[in-house]
N, C-alpha and C positions, 0 to 999 in steps of 0.2 A: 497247505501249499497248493498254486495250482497245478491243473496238471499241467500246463504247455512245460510250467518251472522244473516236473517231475521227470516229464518227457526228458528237459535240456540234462539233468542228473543222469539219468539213465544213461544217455550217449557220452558224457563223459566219463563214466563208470566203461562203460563200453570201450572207449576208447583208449582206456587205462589197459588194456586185457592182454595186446601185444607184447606190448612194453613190459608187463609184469611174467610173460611165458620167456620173452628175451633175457629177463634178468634173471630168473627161476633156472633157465640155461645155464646160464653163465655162473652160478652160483651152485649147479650138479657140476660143473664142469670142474670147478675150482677143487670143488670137494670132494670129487674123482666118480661122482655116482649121481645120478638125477635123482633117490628117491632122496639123497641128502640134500636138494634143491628144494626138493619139494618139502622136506619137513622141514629145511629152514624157513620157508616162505610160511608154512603153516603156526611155530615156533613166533616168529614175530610179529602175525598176525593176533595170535592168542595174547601176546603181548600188551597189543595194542589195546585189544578187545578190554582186557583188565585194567587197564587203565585209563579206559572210559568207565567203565562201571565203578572206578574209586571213585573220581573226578565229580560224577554226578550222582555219588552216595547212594545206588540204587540199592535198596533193601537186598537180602539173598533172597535167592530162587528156592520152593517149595521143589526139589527134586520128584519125590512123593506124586507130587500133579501128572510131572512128565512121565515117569513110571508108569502111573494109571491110564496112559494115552495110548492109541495105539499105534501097533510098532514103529511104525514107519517115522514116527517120528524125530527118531533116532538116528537116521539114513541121511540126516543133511551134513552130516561131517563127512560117509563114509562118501556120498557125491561131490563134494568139498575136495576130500584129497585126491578124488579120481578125476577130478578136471584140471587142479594145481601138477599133477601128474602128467597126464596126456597132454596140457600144454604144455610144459618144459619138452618133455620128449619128440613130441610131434611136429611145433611149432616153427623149430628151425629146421625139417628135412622138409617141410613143405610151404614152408613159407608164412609170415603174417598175416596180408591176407586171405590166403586159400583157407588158411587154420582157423581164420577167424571168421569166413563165410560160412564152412562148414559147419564150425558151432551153432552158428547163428540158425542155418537148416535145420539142424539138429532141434534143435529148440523151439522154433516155430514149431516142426513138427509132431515132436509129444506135447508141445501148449496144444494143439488140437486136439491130441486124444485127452490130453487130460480134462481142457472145457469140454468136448461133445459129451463125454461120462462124467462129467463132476464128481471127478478122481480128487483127494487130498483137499477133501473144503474146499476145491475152486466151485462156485455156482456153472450149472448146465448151460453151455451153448453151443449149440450145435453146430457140426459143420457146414458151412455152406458154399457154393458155388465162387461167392465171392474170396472166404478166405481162403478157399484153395487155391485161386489164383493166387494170392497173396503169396501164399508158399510157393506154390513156383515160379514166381517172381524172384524167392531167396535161391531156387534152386538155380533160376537161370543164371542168376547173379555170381552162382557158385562158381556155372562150367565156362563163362566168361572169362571169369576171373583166372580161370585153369586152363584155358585156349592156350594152345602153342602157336 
């Protein structure tokens, strides 16, 4: 695929993020508690998840492999229910968004620690002048965004 196609995916995956902490709300709310927000959201995710892997007959998974890996790569579910979480919670007292700049900060800024150490298989790239502006470009964008 190209990238510019991967780039356009990305931003609407992105743009999907609101909408899904507003629902993930409304859906704690219904069910008197956000963490049942959240494990609904998570519940029909896995859902889904399994019904791509019928769909397209993928062989099972060598558990075994994953076991032998290390730890950490276990950590993307428990990161998984801690963002499905903090947006439902956080999203509507601060808004779409403010919640969704700040992610976006967030993120930028461990992607740079993680490329300058090629942390988690990412390849080493270091930080530089330029992407720091970069990030504070998401940062200014944050406290804009949060101007009274």
């Amino acid at each position: 695929m190209h990238p510019l196609a991967l780039l356009a995916v990305a931003v609407a995956v992105g743009a999907a993020v609101p909408m899904q902490s507003a629902v993930n709300a409304q859906m704690g709310h219904v069910l008197r508690h956000p963490l049942y927000g959240a494990l609904a959201n998570t519940s029909v995710a896995t859902l889904v998840l399994l019904a791509f892997v019928l769909a397209l007959r993928l062989p099972a998974p060598r558990i075994g492999d994953a076991a032998a890996g290390p730890w950490w790569l276990w950590s993307g579910g428990l990161v998984g229910a801690a963002f499905v979480f903090g947006a439902l919670f956080v999203a509507p007292r601060i808004g779409a968004a403010s919640f969704s700049a700040a992610t976006v900060f967030g993120t930028v800024a461990a992607s740079l620690l993680i490329d300058h150490y090629g942390l988690l298989g990412f390849p080493l790239q270091p930080v530089s002048l330029m992407r720091l502006a970069g990030a504070a470009c998401v940062l200014a964008g944050l406290a804009l965004l949060n101007a009274r």
